[in-house]
C-alpha positions as CSV (number, residue, x, y, z in Angstrom):
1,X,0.0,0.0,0.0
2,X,3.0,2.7,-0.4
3,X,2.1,3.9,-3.6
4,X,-1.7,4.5,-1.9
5,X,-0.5,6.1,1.0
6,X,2.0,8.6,-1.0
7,X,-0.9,9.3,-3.0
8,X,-3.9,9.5,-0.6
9,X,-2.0,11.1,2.2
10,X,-2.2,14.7,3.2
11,X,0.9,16.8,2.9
12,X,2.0,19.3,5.6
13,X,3.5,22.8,4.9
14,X,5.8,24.4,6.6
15,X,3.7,25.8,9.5
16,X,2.0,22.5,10.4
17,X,-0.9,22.7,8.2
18,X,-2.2,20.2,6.4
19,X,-2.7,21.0,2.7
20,X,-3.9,18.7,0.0
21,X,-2.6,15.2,-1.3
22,X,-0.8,14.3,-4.2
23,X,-3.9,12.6,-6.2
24,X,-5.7,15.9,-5.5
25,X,-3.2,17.3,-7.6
26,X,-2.7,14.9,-10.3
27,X,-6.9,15.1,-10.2
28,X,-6.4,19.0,-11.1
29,X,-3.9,18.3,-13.7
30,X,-6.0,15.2,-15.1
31,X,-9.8,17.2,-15.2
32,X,-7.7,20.3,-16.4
33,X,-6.1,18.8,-19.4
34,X,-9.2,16.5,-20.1
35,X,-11.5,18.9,-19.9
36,X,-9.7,21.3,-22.5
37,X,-9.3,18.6,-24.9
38,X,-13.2,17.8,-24.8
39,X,-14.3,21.7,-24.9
40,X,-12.0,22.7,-27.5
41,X,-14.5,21.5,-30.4
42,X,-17.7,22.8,-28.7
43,X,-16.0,26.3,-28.5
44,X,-15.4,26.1,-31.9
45,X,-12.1,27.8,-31.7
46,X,-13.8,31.0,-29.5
47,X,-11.3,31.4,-26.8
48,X,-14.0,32.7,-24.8
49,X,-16.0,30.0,-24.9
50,X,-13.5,27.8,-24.8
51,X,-12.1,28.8,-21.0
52,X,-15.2,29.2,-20.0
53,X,-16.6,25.9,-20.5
54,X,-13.3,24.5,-19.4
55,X,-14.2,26.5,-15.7
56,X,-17.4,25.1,-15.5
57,X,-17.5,21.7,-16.5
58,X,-14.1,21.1,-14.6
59,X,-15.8,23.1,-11.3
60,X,-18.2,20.8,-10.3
61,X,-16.0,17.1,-11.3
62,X,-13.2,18.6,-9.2
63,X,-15.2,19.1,-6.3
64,X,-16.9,15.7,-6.5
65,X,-13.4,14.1,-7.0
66,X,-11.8,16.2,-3.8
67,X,-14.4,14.8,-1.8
68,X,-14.0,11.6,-2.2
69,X,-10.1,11.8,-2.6
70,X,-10.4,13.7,1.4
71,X,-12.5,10.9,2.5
72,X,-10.6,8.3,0.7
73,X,-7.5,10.1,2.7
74,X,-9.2,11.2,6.4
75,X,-7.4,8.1,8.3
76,X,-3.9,8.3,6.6
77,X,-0.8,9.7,8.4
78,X,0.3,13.4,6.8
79,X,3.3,13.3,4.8
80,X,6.1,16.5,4.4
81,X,5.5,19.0,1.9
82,X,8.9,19.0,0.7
83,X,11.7,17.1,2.9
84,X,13.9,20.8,3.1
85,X,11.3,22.6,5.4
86,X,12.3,20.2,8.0
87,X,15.7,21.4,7.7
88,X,15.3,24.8,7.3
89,X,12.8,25.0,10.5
90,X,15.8,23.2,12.9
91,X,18.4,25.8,11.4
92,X,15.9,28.9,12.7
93,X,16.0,27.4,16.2
């Protein structure tokens, strides 16, 4: 199960909070990208159009899919941000 708990868990920043998982971002990335590829037809090449369709069809699948990635996520142990901030809040001591 490491691949699922790198993926699922929540990352902490640098002041303790907890911010989201990596599959929350690969989920923005994934909806983004999919999402534009789908519109770009139905805009019929109208920038517009095109960006705004992308914001409203991606709006309400990224929500869905951030629930259920948090839920999928709520009993899993948070992860480091980045491994440096560690270092960087001994040195300040």
């Amino acid at each position: 199960m490491g691949i699922v708990d790198y993926l699922l868990a929540p990352r902490k920043d640098y002041r303790g909070m907890n911010t989201p998982s990596e599959s929350s971002r690969l989920l923005l990335i994934i909806v983004i990208i999919g999402v534009s590829y789908w519109s770009w037809p139905l805009s019929e090449g109208i920038l517009f159009v095109w960006l705004a369709i992308i914001t409203f069809v991606s709006t309400p699948i990224l929500f869905i899919g951030w629930i259920i990635l948090s839920y999928a996520g709520q009993n899993r142990e948070s992860r480091k941000l980045t491994p440096s901030w560690e270092k960087i809040k001994k040195s300040k001591k």
